[in-house]
DRENGU-282730 format. One line per field, with one value per residue: x, y, z of N, C-alpha, C, CB in turn. Coordinates in Angstrom, 2 decimals, padded with zeros to 5 digits, always signed. Glycine has a CB too. Layout:
N
n_c1 X,...
n_c2 Y,...
n_c3 Z,...
ca_c1 X,...
ca_c2 Y,...
ca_c3 Z,...
c_c1 X,...
c_c2 Y,...
c_c3 Z,...
cb_c1 X,...
cb_c2 Y,...
cb_c3 Z,...
***
This chain:
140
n_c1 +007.01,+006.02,+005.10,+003.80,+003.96,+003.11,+004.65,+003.74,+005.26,+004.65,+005.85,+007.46,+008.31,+006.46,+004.36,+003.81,+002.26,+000.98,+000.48,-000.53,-000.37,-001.15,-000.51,-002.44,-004.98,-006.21,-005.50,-005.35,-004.26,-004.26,-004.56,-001.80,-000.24,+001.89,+000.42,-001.17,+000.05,+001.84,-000.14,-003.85,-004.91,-007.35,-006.71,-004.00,-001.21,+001.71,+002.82,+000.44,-000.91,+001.08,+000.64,-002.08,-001.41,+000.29,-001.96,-003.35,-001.70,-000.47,-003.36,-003.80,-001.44,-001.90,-003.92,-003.14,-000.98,-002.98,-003.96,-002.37,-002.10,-004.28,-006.83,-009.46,-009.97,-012.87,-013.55,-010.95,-009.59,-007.69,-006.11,-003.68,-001.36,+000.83,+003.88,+005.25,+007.76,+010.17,+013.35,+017.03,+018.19,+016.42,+012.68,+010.76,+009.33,+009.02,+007.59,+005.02,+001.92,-000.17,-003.28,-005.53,-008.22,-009.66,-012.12,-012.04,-012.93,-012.56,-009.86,-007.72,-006.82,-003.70,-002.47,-003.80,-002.14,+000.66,+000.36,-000.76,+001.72,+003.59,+002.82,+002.82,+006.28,+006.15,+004.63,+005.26,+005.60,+005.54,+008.29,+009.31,+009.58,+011.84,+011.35,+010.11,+007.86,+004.61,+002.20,-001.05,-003.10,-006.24,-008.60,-012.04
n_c2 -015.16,-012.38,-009.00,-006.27,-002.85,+000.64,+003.68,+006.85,+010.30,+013.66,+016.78,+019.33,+019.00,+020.32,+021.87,+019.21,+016.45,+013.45,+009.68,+006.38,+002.87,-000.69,-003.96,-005.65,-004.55,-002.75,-000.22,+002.27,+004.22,+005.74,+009.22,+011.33,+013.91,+017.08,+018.19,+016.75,+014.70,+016.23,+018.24,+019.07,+018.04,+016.23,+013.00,+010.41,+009.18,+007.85,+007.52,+007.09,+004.50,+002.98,+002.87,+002.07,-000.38,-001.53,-001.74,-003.60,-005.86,-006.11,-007.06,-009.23,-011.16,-010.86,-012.30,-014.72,-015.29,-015.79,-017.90,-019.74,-020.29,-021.56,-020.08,-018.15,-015.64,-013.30,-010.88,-008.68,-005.43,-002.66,+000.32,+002.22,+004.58,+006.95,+008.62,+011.04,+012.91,+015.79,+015.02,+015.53,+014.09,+014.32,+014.24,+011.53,+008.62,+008.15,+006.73,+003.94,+003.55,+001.51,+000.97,-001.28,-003.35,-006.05,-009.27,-011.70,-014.77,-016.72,-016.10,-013.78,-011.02,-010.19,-012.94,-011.97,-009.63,-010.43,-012.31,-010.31,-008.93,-010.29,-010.41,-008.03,-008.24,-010.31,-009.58,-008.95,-006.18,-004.27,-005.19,-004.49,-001.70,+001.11,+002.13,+003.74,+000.78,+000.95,+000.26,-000.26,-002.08,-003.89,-005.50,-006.65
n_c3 -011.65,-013.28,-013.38,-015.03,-015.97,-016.91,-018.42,-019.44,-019.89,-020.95,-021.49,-019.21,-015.62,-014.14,-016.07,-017.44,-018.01,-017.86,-018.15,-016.90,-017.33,-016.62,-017.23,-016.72,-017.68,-015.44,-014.72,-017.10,-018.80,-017.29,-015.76,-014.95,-012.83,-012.07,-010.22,-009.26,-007.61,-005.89,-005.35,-005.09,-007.24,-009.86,-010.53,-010.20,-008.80,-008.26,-005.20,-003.95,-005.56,-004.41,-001.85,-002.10,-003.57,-000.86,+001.63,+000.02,-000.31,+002.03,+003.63,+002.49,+003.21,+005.90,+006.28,+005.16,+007.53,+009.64,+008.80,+008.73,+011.38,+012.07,+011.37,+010.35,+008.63,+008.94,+007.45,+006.78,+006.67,+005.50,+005.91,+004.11,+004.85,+003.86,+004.14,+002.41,+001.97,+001.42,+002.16,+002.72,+000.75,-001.39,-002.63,-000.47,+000.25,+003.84,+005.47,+005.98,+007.14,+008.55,+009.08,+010.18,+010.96,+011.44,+011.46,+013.20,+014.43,+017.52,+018.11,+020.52,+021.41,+022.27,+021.02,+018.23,+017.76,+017.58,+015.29,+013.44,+013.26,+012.47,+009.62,+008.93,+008.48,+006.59,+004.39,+001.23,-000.32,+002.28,+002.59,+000.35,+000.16,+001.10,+003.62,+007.03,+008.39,+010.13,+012.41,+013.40,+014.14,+014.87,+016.41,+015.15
ca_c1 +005.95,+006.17,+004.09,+004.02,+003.09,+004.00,+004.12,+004.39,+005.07,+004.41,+006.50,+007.85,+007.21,+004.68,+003.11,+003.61,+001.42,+001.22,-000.76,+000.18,-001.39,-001.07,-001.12,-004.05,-006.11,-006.91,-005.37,-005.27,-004.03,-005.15,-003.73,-001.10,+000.46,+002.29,-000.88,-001.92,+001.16,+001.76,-001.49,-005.39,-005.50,-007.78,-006.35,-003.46,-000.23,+002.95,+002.54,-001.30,-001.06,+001.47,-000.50,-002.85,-000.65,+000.48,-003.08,-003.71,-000.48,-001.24,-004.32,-003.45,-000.20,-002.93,-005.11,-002.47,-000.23,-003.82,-004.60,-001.05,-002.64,-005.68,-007.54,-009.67,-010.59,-014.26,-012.78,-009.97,-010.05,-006.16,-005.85,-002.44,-001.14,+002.42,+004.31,+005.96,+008.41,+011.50,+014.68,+018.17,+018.59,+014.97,+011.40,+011.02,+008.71,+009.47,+006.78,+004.03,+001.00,-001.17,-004.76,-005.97,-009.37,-010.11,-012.72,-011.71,-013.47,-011.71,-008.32,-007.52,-005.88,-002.61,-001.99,-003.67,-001.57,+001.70,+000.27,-000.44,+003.24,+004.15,+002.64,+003.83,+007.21,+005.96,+004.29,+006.49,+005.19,+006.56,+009.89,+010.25,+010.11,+012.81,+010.73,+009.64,+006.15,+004.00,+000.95,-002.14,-004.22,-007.40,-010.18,-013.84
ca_c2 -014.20,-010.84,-007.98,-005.20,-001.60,+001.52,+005.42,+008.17,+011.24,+014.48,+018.14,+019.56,+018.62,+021.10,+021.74,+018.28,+015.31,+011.74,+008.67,+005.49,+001.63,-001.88,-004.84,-006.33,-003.22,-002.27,+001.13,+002.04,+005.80,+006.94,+010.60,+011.57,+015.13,+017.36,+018.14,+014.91,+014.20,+017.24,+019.35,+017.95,+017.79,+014.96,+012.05,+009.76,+009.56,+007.01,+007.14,+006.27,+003.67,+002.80,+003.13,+000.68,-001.89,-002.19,-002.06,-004.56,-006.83,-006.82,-007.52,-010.76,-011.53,-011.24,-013.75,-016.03,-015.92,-016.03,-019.47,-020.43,-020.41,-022.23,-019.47,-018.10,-014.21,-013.36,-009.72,-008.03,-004.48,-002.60,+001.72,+002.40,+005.76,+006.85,+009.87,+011.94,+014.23,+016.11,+014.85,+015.15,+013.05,+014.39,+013.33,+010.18,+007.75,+007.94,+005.93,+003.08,+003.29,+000.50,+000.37,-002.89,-004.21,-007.47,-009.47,-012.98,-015.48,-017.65,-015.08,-012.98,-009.74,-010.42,-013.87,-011.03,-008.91,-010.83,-012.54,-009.10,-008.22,-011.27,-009.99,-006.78,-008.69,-011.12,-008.81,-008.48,-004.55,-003.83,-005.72,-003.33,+000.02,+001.52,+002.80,+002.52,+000.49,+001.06,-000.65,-000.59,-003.43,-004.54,-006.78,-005.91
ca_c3 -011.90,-013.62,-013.25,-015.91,-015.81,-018.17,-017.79,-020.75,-019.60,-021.72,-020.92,-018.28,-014.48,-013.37,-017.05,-018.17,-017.71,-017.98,-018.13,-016.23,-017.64,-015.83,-018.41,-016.47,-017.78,-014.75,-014.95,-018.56,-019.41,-016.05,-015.45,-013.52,-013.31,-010.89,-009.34,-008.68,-007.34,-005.13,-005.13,-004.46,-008.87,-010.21,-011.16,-009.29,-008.41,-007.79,-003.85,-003.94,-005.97,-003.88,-000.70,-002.83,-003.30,+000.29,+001.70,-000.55,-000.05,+004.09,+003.56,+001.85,+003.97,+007.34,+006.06,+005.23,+008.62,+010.40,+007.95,+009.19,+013.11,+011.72,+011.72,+009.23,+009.27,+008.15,+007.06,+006.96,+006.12,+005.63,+004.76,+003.73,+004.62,+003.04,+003.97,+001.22,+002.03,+001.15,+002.49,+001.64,-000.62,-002.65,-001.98,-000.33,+000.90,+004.81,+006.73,+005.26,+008.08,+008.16,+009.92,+010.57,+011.60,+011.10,+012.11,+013.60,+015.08,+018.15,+018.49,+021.27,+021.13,+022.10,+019.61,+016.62,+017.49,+016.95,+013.76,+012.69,+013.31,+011.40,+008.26,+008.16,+008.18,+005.49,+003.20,-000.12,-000.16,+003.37,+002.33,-000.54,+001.02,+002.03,+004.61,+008.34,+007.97,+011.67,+012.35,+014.32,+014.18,+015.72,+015.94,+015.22
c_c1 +006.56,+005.29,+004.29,+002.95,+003.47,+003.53,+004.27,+004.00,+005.49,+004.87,+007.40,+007.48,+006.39,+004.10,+002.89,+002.23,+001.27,+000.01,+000.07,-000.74,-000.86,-001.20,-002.30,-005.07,-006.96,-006.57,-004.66,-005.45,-004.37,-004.41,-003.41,-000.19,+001.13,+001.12,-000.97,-000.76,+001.65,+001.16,-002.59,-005.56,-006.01,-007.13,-005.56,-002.32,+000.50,+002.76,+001.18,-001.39,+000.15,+001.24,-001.94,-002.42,-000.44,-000.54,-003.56,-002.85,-000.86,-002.09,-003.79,-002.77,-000.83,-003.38,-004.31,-001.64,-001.92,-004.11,-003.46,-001.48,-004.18,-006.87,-008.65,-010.79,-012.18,-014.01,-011.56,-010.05,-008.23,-006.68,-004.44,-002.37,+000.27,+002.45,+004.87,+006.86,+009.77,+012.67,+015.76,+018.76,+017.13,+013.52,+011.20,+010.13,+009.37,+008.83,+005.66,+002.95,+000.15,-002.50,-004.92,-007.37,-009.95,-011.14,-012.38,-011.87,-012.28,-010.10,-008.88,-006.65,-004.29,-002.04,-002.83,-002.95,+000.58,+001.41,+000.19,+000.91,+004.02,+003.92,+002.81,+004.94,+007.57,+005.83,+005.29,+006.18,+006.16,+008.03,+010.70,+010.30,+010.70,+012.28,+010.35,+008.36,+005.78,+002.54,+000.35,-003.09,-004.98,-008.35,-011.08,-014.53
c_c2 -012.85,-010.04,-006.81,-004.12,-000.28,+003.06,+005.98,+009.31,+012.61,+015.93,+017.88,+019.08,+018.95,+021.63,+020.84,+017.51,+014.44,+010.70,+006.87,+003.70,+000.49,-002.80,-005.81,-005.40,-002.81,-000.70,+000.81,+003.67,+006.36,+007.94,+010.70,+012.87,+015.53,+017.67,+017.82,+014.29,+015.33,+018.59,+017.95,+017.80,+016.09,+013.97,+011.22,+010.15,+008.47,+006.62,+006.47,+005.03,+002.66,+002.28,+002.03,-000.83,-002.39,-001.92,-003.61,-006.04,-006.93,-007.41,-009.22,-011.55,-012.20,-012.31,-014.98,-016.45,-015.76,-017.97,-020.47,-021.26,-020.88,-021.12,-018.43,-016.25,-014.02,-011.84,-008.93,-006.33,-003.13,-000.74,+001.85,+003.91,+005.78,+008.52,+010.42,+013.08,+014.33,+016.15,+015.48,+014.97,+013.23,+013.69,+012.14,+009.56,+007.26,+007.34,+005.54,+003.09,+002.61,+000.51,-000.59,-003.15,-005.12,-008.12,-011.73,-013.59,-016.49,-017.06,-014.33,-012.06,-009.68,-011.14,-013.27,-010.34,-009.40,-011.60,-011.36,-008.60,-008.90,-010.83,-009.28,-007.19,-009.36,-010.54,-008.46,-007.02,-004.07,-004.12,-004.53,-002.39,-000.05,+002.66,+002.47,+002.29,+000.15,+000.92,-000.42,-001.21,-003.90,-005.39,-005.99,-006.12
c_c3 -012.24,-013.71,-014.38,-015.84,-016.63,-018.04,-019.05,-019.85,-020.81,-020.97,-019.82,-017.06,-013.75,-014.55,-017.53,-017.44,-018.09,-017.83,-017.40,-016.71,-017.50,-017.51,-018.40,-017.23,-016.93,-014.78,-016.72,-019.09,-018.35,-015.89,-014.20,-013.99,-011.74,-009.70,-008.63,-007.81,-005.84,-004.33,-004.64,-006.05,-008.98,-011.09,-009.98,-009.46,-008.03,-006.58,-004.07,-004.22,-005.37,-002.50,-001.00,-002.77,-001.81,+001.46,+001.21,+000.32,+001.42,+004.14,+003.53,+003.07,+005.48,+007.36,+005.92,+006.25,+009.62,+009.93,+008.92,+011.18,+013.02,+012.09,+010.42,+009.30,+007.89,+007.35,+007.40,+006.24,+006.56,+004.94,+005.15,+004.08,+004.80,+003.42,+003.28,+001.66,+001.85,+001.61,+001.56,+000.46,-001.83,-002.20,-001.95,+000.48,+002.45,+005.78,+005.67,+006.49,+007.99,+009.37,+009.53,+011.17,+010.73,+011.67,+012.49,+014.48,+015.86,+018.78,+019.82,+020.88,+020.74,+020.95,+018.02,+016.76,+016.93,+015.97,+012.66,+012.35,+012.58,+009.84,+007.79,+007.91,+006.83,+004.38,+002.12,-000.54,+000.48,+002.85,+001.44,-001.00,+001.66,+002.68,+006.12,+007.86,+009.93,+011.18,+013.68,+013.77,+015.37,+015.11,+015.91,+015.90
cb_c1 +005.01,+006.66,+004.17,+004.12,+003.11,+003.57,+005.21,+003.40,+005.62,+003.02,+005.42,+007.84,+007.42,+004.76,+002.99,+004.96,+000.62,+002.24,-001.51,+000.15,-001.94,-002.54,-000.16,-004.59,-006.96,-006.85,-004.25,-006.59,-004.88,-005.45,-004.42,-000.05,-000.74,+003.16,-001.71,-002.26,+002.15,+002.16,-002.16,-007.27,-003.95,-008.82,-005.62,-003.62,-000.40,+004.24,+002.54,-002.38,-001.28,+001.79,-001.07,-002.83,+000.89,+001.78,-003.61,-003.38,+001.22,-001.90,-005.11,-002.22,+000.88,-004.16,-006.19,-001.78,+001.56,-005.07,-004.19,+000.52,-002.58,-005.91,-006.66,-010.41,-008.86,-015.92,-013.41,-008.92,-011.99,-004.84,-006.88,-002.16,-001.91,+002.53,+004.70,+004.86,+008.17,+011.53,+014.89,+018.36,+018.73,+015.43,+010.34,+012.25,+008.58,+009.84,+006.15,+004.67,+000.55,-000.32,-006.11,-004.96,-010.48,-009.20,-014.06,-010.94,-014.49,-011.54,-007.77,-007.28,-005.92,-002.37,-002.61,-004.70,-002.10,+002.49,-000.93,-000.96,+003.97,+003.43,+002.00,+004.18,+007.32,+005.03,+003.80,+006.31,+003.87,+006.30,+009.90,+010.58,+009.42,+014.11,+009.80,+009.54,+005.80,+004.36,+001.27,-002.68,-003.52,-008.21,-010.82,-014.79
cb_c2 -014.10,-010.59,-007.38,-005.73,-001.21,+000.90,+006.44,+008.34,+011.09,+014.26,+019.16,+020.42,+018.30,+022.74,+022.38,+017.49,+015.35,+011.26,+008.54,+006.11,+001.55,-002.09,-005.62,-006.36,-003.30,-002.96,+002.03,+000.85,+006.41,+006.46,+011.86,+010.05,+016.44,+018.43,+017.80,+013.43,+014.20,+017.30,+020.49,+018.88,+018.11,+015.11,+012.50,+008.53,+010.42,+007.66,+008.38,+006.77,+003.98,+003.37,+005.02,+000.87,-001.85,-001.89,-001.05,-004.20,-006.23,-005.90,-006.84,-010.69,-010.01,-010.52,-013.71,-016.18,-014.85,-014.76,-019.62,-018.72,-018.63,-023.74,-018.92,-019.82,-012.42,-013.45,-009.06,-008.98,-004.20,-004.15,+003.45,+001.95,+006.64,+006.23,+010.17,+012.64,+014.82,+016.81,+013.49,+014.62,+010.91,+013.37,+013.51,+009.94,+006.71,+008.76,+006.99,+001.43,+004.03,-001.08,+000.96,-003.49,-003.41,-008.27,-008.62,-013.16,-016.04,-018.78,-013.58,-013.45,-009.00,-010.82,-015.86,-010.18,-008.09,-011.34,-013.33,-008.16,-008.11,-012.71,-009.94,-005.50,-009.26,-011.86,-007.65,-009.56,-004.13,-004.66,-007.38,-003.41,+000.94,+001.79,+003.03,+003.07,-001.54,+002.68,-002.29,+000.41,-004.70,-003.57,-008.17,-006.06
cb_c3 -010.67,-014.62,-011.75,-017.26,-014.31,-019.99,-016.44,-022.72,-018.41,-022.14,-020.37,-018.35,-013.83,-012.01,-017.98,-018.32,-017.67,-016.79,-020.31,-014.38,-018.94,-014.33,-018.82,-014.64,-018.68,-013.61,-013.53,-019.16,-020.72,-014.39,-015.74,-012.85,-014.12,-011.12,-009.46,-010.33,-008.86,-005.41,-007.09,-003.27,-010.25,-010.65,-012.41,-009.23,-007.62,-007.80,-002.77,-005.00,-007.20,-004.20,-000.84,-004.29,-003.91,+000.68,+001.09,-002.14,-000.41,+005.31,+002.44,+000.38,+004.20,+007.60,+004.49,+004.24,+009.25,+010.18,+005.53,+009.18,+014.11,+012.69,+012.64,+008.74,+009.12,+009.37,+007.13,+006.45,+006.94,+004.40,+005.02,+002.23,+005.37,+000.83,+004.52,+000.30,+003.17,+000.93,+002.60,+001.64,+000.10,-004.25,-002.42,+000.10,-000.07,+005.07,+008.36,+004.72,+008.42,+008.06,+009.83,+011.72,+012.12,+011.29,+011.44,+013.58,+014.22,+016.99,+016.97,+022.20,+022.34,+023.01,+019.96,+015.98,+018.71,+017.64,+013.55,+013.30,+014.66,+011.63,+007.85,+008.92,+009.00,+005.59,+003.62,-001.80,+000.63,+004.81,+001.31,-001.29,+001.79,+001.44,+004.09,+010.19,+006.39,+012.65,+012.09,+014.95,+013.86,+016.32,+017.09,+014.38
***
C-alpha cells in the first residue's frame, strides 16, 4: 500500500503560503501558511492533520485489539492532541495525547484499559512519531 499526498509552497515563510492535496481528493489545495501553522490563521497545518491521522489510526487500532478479545465496541470516539514546540534541535512534535471514550458492551475497566494500551502500541501513527504518545481512555 501507498498513500500519496503533495504540498506547493509559494514565498517566503511568514509571507508565503501554500496549499496541501491528498490523491483521495479529500484535501485538495487546502491552505496552509505560517499562520495556520503558528498563529489562530484560517486554514490548516502539518501538525493538525497530523493530530487527524492519529485520532483516526487509534481509533481503528482500538476496535481491532478489542475484536481480537471478542469484543465488539458500539463507539469509539479518539481527540488527538500534539504538542509543538521549539527544541534544540528546531520545532518538534514532543507529545501525541490521546482521549479515549469508548463505548463497550461486556468489558471492565481494567481488561479496556490494557487493550487500550495495546493499541496505542499497535497503531502505525503512534509507531511513527518520534514522540511520547500518553493516553487516557475510558468507557462510556
Amino acid at each position: 500500500m501507498k498513500r500519496k499526498a503533495s504540498a506547493v509552497w509559494q514565498g517566503g515563510l511568514r509571507g508565503g503560503k501554500g496549499t496541501m492535496s491528498s490523491d483521495s481528493g479529500v484535501l485538495s489545495k487546502t491552505q496552509y501558511s505560517f499562520s495556520t501553522r503558528f498563529e489562530d490563521g484560517i486554514g490548516t497545518n502539518p501538525e493538525e492533520l497530523i493530530a487527524a491521522a492519529h485520532a483516526g489510526c487509534y481509533s481503528m487500532a482500538l476496535s481491532a485489539e478489542l475484536e481480537k478479545a471478542d469484543l465488539t465496541p458500539e463507539s469509539v470516539s479518539t481527540n488527538a492532541t500534539l504538542t509543538f514546540e521549539k527544541t534544540d534541535a528546531g520545532f518538534t512534535i514532543t507529545v501525541s495525547h490521546l482521549d479515549v471514550v469508548a463505548k463497550v458492551l461486556g468489558v471492565d475497566a481494567a481488561k479496556f484499559a490494557e487493550i487500550a494500551n495495546a493499541a496505542k502500541l499497535g497503531c502505525p501513527i503512534s509507531r511513527a512519531l518520534n514522540a511520547e504518545i500518553t493516553l487516557d481512555a475510558k468507557l462510556a
